[in-house]
N, C-alpha and C positions, 0 to 999 in steps of 0.2 A: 496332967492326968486326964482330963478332961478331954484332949484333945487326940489324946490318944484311944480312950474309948472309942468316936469318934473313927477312929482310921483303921479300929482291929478289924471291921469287915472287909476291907482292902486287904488289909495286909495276912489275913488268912488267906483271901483268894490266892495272893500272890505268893504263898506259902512263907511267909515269912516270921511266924509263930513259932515257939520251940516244937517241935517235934513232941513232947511227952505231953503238954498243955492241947497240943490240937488233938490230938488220939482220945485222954481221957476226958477232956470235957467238950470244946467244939462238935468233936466225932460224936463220941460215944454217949457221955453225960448228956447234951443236948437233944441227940436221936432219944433216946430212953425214957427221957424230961416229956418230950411232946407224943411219944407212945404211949406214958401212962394218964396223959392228960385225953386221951381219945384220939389221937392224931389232927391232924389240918385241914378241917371239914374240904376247901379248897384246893383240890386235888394239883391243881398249876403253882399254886404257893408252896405245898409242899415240898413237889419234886423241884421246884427251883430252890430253894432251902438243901435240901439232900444234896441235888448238884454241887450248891455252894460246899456244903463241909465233903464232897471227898473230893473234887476237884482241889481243896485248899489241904487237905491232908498228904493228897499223892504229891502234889508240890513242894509240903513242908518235907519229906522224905525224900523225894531224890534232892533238894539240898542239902538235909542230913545226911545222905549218903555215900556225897562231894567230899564234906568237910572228915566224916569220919565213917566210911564203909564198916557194913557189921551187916552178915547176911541174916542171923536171926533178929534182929532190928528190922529188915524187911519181910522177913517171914509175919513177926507178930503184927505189921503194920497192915501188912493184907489183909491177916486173919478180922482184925478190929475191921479196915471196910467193907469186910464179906458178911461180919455179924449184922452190920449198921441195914443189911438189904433188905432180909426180913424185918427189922424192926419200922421197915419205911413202908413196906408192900403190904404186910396184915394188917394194919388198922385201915387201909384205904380200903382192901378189899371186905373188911368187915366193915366199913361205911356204905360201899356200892351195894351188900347185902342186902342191907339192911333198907337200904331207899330204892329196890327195885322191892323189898317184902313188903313194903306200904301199903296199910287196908287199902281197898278198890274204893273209891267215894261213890255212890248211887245216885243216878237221879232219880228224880219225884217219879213213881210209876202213873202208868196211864190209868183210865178209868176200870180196864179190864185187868188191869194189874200188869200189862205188859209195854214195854219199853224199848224201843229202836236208839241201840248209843252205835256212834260209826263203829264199832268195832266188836261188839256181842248184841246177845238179846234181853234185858233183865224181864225175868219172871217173881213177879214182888205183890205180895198178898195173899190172900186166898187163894188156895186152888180149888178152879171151880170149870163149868163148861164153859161160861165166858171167859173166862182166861185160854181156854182149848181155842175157842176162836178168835180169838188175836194173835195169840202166839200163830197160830195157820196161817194168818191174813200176813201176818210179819215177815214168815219164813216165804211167801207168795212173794213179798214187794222185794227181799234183799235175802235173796236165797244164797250169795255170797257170803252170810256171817256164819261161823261155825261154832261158836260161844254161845252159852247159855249160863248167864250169873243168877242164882234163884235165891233168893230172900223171902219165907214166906214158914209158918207156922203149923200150915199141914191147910189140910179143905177135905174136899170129896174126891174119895181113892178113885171113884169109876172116872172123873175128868180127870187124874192125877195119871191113870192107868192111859188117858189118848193123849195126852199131852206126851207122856214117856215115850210112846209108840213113835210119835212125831222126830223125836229127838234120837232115838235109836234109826228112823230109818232113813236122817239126813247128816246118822255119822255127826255128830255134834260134841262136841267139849260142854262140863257141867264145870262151874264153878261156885262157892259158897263163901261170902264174902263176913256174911253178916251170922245168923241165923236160918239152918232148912230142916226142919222137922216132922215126925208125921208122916202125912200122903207125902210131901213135897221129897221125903229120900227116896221115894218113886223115880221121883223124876232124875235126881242126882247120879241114881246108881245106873239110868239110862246110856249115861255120857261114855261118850269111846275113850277121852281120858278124863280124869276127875280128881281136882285140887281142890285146898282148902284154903282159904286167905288165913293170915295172922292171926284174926278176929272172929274167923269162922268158927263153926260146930255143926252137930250134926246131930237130932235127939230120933231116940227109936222109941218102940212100946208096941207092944201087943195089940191084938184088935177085940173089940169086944160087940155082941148085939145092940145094944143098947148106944144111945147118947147120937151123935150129930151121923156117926157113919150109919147109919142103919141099914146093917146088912141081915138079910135072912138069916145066914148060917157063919158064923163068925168063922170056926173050920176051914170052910171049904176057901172063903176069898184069903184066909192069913197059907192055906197052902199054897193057893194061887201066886199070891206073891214072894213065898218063902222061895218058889222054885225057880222065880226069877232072880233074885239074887244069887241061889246056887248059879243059875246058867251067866252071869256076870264075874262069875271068879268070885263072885266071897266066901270063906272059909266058912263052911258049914257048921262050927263051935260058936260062929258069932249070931250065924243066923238065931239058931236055937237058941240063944243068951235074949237074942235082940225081941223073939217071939215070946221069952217068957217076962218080960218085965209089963208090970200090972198097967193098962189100957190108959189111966188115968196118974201115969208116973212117967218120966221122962228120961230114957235114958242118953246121955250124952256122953259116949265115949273120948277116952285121951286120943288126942293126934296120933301117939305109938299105935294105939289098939285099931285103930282104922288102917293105917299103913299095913300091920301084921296082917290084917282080916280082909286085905283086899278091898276096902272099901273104897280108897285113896289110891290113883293110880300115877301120880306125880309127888312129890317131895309137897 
């Protein structure tokens, strides 16, 4: 007994299993078995596994076929390795999803809040005029990156407003990985396209006289920037939604409600 456990891996490949035991359990039972277990993190072990059962299936049938021809016998044999494809191809490609949707990891930002990674720019902390000029000195040394990952809770709309300018007019990608709130969806809705990571958000609120923004006429700068976002493509029902929530409340729309409202110009 023993040793024949032992030999069914062979003797599958070489098709020499009944025909009805490889179909519904090698084939089918065992594709189905490690489908609802999440699939085979190892993408090369998988497909060598799949290989193994329909190579050993298509083999136990045309010996079946030898000894006793029956064309719906072939029929239903296909039908089973044709189901067995998808059950092999969607858990891998809901694996590869899923590990290219991987939060972004950050590094430490710099003192000015800005950050040189080979491949973007993070903008992380306050927004402030010293973060205006890093990000310039940054965009000066490695005017090749076209990414801008922002992490930061809001600051000062008037550095929020030159920073945006900066990023609008070198045509730049925003990305939000972490947290961007406040002034800093300034800067976000700047971007020529604009994604959200996993773990991202995105909080709005109204503007008020009072408190760290201190603006003369709360009015006239919340028009200022309502009109930018109309001129960005965002749907004018969000704007006004986004303009009336109370200055000192936070609103963080669903992922849906940013993709509808034009906020989010990637998946």
């Amino acid at each position: 007994m023993f040793k024949r456990v032992l030999g069914f891996p062979l003797a599958h490949w070489r098709g020499r299993v009944g025909l009805g035991v490889t179909l519904l359990f090698t084939l089918l039972g065992l594709r189905l078995a490690i489908a609802w277990a999440g699939g085979i993190a190892a993408l090369w072990l998988d497909a060598a596994l799949y290989l193994w059962q329909v190579v050993g299936s298509w083999r136990a049938l045309r010996r079946h076929q030898r000894d006793t021809p029956d064309f719906l016998v072939t029929v239903a044999a296909v039908a089973a390795i044709l189901t067995t494809l998808p059950v092999f191809v969607l858990p891998q490609l809901d694996r590869i999803s899923r590990d290219n949707l991987a939060p972004m990891v950050l590094p430490e930002p710099g003192p000015s809040g800005v950050t040189v990674a080979p491949d973007h720019i993070l903008l992380a902390g306050p927004v402030g005029f010293e973060m205006f000029e890093g990000f310039k000195a940054a965009l000066a040394a490695r005017p090749e990156l076209g990414t801008v990952v922002l992490a930061s809770d809001g600051g000062r709309v008037y550095a929020a407003r030159a920073i945006a300018r900066l990023i609008r007019d070198n045509a730049m990608d925003t990305r939000v990985a972490d947290t961007c709130a406040s002034a800093c969806t300034l800067l976000f809705i700047a971007g020529s396209r604009r994604s959200l990571g996993p773990g991202g958000r995105l909080g709005f609120h109204g503007y008020s006289n009072r408190g760290r923004l201190g603006f003369a006429d709360a009015g006239e700068e919340e028009a200022r920037d309502r009109a930018t976002f109309l001129a960005r493509g965002v749907d004018a029902a969000f704007v006004a939604r986004m303009f009336r929530q109370p200055h000192d409340q936070m609103w963080f729309p669903e992922r849906a409600v940013l993709q509808a409202a034009g906020i989010l110009t990637e998946p």
